[in-house]
C-alpha positions in Angstrom: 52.9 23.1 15.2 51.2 25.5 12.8 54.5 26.5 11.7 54.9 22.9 10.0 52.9 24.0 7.2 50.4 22.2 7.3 48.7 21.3 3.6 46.8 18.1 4.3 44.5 16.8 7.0 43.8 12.9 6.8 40.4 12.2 8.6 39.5 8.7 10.1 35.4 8.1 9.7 34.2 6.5 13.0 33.6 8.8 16.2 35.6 11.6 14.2 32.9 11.9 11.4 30.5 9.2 11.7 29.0 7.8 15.3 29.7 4.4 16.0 28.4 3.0 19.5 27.2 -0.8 18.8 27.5 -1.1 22.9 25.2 2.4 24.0 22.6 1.0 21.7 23.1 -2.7 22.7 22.3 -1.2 26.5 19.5 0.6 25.4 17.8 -2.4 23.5 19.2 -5.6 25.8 20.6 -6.1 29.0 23.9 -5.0 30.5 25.2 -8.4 30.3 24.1 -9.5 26.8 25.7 -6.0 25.6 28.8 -6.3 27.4 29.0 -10.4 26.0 28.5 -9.2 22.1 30.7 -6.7 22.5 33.5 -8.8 24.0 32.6 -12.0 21.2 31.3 -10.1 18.4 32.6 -6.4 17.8 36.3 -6.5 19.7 37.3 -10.1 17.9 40.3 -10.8 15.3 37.5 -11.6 12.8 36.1 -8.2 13.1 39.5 -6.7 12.3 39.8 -9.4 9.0 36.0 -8.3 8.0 36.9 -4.5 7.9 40.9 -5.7 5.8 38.2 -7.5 3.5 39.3 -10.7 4.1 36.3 -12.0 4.8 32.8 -10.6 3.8 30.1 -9.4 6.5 27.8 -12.5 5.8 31.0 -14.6 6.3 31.4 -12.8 9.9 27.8 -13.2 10.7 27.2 -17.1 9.8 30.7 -17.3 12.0 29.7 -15.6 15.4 25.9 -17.0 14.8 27.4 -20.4 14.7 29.8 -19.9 17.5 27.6 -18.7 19.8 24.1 -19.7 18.9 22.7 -19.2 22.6 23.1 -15.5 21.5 22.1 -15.7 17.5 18.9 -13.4 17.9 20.8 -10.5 19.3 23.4 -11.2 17.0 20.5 -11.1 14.0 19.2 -8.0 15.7 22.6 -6.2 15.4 23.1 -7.3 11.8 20.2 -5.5 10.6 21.0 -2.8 13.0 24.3 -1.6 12.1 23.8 0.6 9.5 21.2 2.2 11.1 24.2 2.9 13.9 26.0 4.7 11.3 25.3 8.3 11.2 27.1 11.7 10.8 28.6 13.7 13.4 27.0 16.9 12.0 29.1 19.4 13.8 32.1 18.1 12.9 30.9 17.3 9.4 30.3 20.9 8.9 33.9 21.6 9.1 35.3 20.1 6.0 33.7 22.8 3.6 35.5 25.2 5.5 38.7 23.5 5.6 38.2 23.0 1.8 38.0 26.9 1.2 40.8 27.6 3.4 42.7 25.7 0.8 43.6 22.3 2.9 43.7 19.1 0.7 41.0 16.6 2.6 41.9 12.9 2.5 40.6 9.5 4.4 42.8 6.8 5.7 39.8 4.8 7.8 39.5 0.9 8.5 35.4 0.3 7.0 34.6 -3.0 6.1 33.3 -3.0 2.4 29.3 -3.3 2.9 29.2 -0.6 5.1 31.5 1.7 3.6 29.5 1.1 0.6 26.5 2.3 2.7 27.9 5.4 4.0 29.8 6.6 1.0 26.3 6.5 -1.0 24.6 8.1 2.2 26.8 11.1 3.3 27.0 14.2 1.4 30.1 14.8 2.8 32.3 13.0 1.1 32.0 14.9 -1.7 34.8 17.2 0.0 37.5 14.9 -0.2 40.1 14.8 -2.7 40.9 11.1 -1.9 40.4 8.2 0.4 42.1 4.5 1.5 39.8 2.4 2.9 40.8 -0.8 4.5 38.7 -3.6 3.0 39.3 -1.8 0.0 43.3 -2.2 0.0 43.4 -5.0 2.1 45.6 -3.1 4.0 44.6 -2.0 8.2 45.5 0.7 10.3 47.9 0.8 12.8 50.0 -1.1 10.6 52.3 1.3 8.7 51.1 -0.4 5.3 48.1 1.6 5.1 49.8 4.9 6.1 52.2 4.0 3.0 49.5 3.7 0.5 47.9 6.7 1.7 51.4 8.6 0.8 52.0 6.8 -2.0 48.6 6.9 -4.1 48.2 10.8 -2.8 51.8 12.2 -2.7 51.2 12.7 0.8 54.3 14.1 2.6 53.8 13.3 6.9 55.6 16.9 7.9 53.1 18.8 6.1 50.0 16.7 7.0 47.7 16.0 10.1 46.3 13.1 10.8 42.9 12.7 13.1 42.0 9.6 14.8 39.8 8.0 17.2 42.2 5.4 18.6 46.0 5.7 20.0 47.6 2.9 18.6 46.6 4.5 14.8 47.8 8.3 16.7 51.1 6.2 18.0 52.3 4.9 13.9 51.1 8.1 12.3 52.9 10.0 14.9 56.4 7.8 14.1 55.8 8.5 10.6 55.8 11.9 11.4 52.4 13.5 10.9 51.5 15.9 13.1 48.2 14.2 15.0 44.6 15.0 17.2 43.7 11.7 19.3 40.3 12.8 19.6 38.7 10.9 22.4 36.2 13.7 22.3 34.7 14.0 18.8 33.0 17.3 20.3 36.0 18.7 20.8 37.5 18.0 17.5 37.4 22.2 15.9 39.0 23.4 18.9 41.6 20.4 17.9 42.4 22.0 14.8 42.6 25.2 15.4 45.4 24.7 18.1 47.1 22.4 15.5 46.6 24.5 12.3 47.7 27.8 14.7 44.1 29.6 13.3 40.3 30.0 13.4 38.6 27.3 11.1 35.8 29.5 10.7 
């Protein structure tokens, strides 16, 4: 694949450069059962999905599931002033993008982030400070895996798909980037995600 000439990687944020595990630490803090139930009602819902395309704001989404399911509006008060906290770098991986950067790749993000918490890491992560551009869901009111996003991605940044890579936690984002045709790492391993690149890229990132 190295032989597409590859110029631009495309990054998603969560569990490729930033944990996110709502459910490990709902396990740790709650029972099982209360973890699996707010993670079926509160974190996997259509809402969720609107909240992160900025259609609705986070207190909206919060007042919403407290109301709907007030049996479980302490652990659902917990999590809101929790999920920040959830939000941290994934060093190893994070360490990478200066080297990409020197090895002359352009660095973008194409990530869904609802607005408060994008806000949160954008101000917290030194990271970012590699990236030559980002589209951010709540932002464009756009969301991945619809090809909309992808679109606005190429059209804002010039991005051409047979020259860029595109890294993602979840398959059905892999599946339209991959019709678009980017070159793609589904990394269901985000420890994994150097030895990704260099197989893709056809080099050491070193």
């Amino acid at each position: 694949m190295g032989a597409k000439q590859i110029d631009t990687i495309v990054f998603d944020l969560g569990r490729v450069l930033i944990h996110w595990d709502p459910y490990g630490y709902m396990v740790e803090h709650f029972d099982e059962e209360v973890a699996k139930v707010l993670t079926e009602k509160v974190f996997s819902i259509e809402e969720w999905n609107l909240m992160d395309k900025g259609e609705i704001s986070e207190a909206q989404f919060r007042k919403m599931v407290e109301e709907r399911y007030p049996e479980y509006g302490e652990y659902i008060r917990h999590m809101k002033s929790a999920v920040l906290s959830l939000l941290k770098p994934i060093e190893e991986n994070a360490k990478l993008l200066p080297v990409l950067k020197k090895m002359g790749y352009r660095l973008l993000v194409l990530s869904n982030f609802s607005y408060k918490a994008f806000e949160h890491v954008y101000n917290t992560f030194e990271f970012f400070k590699y990236f030559d551009g980002m589209v951010i869901s709540s932002h464009v009111k756009k969301i991945k895996p619809n090809e909309d996003i992808f679109y606005e991605l190429m059209e804002r940044y010039g991005v051409v798909p047979m020259h860029s890579l595109f890294i993602d936690d979840r398959k059905d984002n892999i599946e339209t980037a991959s019709r678009l045709g980017f070159s793609v790492i589904h990394l269901t391993d985000y420890r994994v995600l150097k030895e990704e690149l260099e197989k893709v890229l056809g080099h050491p990132v070193e």
